[in-house]
VEXDREN-2710 file (C-alpha; in Angstrom, 1 decimal):
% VEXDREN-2710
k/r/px/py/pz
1/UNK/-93.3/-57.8/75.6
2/UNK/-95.7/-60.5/74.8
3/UNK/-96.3/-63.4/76.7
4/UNK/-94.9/-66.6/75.6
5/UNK/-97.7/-68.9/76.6
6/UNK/-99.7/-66.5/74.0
7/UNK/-97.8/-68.0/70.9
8/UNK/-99.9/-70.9/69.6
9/UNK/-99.2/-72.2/66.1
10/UNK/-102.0/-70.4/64.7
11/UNK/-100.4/-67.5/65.9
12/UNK/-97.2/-68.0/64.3
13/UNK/-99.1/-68.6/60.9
14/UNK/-101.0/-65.2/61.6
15/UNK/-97.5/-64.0/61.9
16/UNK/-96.1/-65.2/58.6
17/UNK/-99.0/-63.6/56.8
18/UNK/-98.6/-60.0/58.3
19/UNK/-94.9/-59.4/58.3
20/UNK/-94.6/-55.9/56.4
21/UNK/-91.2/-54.3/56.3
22/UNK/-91.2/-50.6/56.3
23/UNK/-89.9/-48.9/53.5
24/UNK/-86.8/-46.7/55.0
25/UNK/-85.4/-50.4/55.6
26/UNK/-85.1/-51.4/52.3
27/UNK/-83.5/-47.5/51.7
28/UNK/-81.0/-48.4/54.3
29/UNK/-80.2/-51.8/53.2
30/UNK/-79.9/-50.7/49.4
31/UNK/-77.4/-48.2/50.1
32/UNK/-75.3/-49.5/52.9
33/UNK/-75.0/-52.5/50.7
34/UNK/-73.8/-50.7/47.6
35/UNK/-71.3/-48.6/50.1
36/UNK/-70.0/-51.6/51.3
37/UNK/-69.1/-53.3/47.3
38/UNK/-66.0/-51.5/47.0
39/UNK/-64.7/-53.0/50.0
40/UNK/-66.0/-56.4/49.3
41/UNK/-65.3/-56.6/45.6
42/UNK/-61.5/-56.5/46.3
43/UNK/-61.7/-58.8/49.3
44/UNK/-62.8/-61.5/47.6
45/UNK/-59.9/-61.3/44.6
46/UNK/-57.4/-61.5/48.3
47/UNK/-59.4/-64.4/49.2
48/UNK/-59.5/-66.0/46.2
49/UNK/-55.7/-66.0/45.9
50/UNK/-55.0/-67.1/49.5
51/UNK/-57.7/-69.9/49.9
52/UNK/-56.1/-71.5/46.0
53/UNK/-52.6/-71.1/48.2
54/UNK/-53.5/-72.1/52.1
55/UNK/-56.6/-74.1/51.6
56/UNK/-57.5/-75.7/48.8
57/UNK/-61.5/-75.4/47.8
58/UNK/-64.0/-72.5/47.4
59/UNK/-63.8/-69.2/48.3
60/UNK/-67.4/-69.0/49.3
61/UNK/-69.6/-71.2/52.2
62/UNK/-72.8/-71.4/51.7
63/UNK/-75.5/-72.8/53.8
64/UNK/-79.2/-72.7/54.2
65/UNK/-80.5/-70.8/57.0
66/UNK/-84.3/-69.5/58.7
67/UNK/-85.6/-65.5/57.5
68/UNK/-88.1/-63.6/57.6
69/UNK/-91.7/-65.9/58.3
70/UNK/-89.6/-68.6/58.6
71/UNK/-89.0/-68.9/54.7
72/UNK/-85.4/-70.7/53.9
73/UNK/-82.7/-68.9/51.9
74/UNK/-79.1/-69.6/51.1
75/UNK/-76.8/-67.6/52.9
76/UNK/-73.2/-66.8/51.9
77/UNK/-70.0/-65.9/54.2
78/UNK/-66.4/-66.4/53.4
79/UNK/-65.2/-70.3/53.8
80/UNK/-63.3/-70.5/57.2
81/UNK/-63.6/-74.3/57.5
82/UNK/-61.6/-77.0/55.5
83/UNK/-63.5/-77.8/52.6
84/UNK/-65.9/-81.0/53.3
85/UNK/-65.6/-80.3/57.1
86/UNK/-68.4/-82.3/60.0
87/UNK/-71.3/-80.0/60.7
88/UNK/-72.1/-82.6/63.4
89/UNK/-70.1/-81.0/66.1
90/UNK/-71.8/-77.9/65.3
91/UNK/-75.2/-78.8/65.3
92/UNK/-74.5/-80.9/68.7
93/UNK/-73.3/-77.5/70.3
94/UNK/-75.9/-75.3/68.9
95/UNK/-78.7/-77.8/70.1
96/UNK/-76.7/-77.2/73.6
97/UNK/-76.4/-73.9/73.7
98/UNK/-80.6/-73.5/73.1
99/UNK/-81.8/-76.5/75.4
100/UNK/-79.7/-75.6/78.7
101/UNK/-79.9/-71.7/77.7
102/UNK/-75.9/-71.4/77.3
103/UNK/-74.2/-68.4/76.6
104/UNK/-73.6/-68.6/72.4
105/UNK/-70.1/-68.7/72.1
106/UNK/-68.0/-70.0/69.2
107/UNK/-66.5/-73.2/68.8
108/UNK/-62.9/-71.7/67.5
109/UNK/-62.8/-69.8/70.9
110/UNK/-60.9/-72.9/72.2
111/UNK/-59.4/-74.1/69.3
112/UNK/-60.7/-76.2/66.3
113/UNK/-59.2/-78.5/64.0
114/UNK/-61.5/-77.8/61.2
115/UNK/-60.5/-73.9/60.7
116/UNK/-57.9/-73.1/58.0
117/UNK/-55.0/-71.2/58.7
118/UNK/-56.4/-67.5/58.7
119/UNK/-59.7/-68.6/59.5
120/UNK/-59.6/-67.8/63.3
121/UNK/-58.7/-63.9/62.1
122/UNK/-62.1/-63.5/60.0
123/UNK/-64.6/-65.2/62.4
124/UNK/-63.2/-62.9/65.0
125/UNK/-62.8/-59.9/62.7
126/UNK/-66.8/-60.6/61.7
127/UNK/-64.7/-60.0/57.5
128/UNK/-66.3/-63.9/57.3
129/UNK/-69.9/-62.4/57.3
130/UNK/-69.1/-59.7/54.3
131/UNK/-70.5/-61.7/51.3
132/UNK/-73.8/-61.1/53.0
133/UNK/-73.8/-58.1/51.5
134/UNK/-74.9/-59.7/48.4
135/UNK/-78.1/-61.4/50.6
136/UNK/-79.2/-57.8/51.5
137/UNK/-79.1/-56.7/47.6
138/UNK/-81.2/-60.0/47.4
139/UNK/-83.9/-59.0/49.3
140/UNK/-83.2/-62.4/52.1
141/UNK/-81.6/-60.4/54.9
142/UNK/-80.9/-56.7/56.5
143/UNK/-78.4/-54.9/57.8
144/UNK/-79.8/-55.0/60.9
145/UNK/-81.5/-57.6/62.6
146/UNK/-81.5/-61.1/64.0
147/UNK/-79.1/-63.9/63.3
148/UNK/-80.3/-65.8/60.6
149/UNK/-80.7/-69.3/62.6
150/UNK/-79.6/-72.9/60.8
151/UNK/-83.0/-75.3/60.1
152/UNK/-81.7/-77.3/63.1
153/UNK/-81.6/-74.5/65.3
154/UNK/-85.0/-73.5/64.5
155/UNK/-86.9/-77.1/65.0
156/UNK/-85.5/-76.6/68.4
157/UNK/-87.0/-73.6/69.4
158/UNK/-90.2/-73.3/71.4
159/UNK/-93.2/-71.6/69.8
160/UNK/-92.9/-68.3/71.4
161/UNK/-89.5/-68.0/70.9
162/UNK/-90.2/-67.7/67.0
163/UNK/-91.6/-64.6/67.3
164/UNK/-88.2/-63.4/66.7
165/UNK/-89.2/-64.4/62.7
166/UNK/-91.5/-61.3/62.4
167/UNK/-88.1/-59.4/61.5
168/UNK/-85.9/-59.9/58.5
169/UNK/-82.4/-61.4/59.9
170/UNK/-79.4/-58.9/59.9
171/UNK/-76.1/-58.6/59.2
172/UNK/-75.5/-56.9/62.9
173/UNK/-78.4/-56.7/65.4
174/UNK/-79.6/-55.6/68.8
175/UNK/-77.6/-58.8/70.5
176/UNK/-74.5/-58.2/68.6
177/UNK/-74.1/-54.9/70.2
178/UNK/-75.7/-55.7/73.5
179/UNK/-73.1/-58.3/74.7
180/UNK/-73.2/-61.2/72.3
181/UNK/-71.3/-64.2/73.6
182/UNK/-72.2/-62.8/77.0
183/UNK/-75.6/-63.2/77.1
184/UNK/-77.9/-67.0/77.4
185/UNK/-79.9/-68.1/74.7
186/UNK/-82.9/-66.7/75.8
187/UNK/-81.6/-63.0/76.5
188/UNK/-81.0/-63.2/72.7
189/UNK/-84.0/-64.2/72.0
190/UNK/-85.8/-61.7/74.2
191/UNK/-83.5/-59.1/72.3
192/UNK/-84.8/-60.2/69.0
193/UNK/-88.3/-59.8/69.9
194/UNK/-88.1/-56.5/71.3
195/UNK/-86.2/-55.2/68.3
196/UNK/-89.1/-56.7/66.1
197/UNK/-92.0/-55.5/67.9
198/UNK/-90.6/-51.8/67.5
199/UNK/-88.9/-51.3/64.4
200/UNK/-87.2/-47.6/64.1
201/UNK/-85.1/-46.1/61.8
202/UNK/-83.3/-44.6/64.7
203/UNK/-82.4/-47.5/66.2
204/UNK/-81.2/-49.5/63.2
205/UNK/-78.9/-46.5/62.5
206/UNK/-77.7/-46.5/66.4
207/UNK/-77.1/-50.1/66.0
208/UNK/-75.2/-50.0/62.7
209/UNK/-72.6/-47.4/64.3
210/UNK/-72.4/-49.5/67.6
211/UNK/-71.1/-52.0/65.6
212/UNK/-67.5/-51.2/64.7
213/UNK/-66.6/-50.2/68.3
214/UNK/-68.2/-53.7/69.4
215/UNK/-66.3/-55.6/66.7
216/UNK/-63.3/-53.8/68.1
217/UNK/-64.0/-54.7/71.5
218/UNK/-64.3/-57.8/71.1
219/UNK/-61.2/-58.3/69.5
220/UNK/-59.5/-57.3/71.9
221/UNK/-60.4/-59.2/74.2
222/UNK/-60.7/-62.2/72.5
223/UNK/-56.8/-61.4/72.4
224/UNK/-56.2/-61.0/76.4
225/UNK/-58.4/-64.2/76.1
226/UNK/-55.8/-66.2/74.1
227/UNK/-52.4/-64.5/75.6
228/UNK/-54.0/-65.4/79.5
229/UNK/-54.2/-69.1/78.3
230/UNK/-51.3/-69.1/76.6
231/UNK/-49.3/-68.3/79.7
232/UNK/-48.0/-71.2/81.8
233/UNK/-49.7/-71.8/85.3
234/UNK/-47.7/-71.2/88.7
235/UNK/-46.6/-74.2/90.2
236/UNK/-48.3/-75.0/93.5
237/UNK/-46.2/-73.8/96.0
238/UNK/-43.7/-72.2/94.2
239/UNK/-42.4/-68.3/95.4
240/UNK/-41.7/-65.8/92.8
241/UNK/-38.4/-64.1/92.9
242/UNK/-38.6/-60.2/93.9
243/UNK/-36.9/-57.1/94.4
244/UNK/-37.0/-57.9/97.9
245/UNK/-34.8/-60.9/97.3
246/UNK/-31.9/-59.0/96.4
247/UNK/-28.7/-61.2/96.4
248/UNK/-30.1/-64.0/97.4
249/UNK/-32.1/-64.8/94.2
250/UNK/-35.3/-66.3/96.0
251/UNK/-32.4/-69.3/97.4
252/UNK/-34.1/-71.3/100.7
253/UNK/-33.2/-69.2/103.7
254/UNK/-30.5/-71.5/104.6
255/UNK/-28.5/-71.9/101.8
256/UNK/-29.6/-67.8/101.3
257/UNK/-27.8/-66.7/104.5
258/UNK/-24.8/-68.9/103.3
259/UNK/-24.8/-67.2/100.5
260/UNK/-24.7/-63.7/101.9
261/UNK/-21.8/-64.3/104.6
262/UNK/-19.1/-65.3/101.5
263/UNK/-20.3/-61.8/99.8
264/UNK/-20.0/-60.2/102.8
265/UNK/-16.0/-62.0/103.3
266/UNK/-15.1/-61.0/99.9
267/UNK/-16.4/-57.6/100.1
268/UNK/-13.9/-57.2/103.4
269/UNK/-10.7/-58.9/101.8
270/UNK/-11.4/-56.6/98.7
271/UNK/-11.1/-53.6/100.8
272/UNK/-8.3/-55.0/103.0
273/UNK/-6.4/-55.6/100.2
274/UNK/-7.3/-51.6/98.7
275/UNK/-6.2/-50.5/102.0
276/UNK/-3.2/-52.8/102.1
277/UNK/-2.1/-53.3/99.2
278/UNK/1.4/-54.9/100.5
279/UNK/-0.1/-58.1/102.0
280/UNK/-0.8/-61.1/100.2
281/UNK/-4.5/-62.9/99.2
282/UNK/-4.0/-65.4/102.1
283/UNK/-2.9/-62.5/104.9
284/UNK/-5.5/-60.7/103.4
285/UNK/-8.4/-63.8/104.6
286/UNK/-6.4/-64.2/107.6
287/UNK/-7.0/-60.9/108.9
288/UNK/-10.5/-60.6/107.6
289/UNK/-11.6/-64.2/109.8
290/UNK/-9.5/-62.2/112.8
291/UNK/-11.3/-59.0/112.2
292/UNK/-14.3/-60.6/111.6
END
């Protein structure tokens, strides 16, 4: 890997001049993308009909984001935010997550206000991201490659680290499948260079079937995630009650043994009275306490 204090400006505009795709890219993108329109094409009729019922607004979000060289393009994903929503809270936790080199996780992951009601389910299904199926027919992403970074995310980034530029952004990528929310800022960023310094046909195709099982997993746990928080938290000091508690139901010891020594009573005037069946319920107690 390159060092980063060997990134001037010049050569990040040496950069932008000499970034070549290979062709098998294109062939992959091409034909994953056209695979994927009869999955897509129906999708967006469902989301068209539930946005118009649950939240009001267009189906679509787009935004402008960073490519290839560092040219802009418009990028689309299925709207999971109420329409006219603050991109200001955003932005401040982006900015975050690059200057103190944060792990990149997402806002929803602790709850926000500005999702709409099935929102949550697509950002952590990755279905938001489908639409940019149509950018890969466009020619302005991949199926592989890096996340395609917001303008404000980029002016943040140090010289070196846009390196990452010299490959067209991706749909999935080396980071997605390599940990993902896991992993700092820079470990991203690290990831994205290596993968653009040695583009291989192999490895775009290991990464596009790494993908699903990733997804998967991190559905899943994004699930024990939100049951564990959902649970209440022990009281301090507080005993739970066991098998070992038997009768006593997790009582105080006092009022426990109290407890035991009346069960005990009525279990002996109970048989008394099988055994005697003549006597009455108060001879019965008398000759338990005597017995006893």
């Amino acid at each position: 890997m390159s060092n980063p204090a060997q990134f001037s400006a010049d050569n990040v505009v040496s950069i932008r001049r000499a970034s070549v795709l290979p062709w098998w890219k294109r062939a992959i993108d091409v034909i994953g993308s056209l695979a994927a329109l009869p999955i897509l094409v129906p999708m967006v009729f469902v989301m068209l009909v539930v946005t118009r019922m649950r939240a009001p607004g267009p189906v679509f979000f787009r935004q402008e984001r960073v490519g290839l060289d560092g040219r802009r393009f418009t990028i689309f994903k299925f709207r999971t935010m109420k329409a006219g929503a603050s991109v200001a809270t955003h932005q401040a936790h982006a900015i975050d997550f690059i200057k103190n080199n944060r792990p990149m996780t997402k806002m929803d992951s602790k709850g926000d206000s500005r999702l709409i009601p099935f929102g949550r389910i697509l950002r952590a299904t990755g279905l938001d991201e489908l639409p940019q199926v149509f950018n890969v027919l466009l020619g302005d992403m991949s199926l592989v490659g890096p996340r395609p970074c917001i303008p404000y995310e980029y002016e943040a980034y140090e010289t070196w680290q846009k390196e990452r530029f010299r490959a067209m952004p991706g749909l999935t990528g080396l980071w997605q499948v390599s940990g993902k929310n896991k992993l700092s800022f820079e470990q991203m960023i690290r990831l994205d260079i290596r993968y653009a310094n040695n583009l291989s046909f192999w490895e775009d195709l290991r990464i596009i079937f790494m993908t699903v099982p990733t997804l998967v997993g991190q559905v899943m746990e994004s699930r024990r995630a939100r049951l564990s928080a959902s649970q209440p938290s022990p009281v301090p000091g507080s005993e739970p009650v066991t098998a070992q508690a038997g009768i006593d139901g997790g009582l105080p010891s006092g009022l426990s043994e109290q407890r035991n020594n009346v069960l005990v009573r009525d279990a002996r005037r109970k048989l008394y009275q099988f055994r005697f069946p003549s006597d009455s319920g108060v001879d019965a107690d008398l000759r338990v306490k005597e017995r006893a």
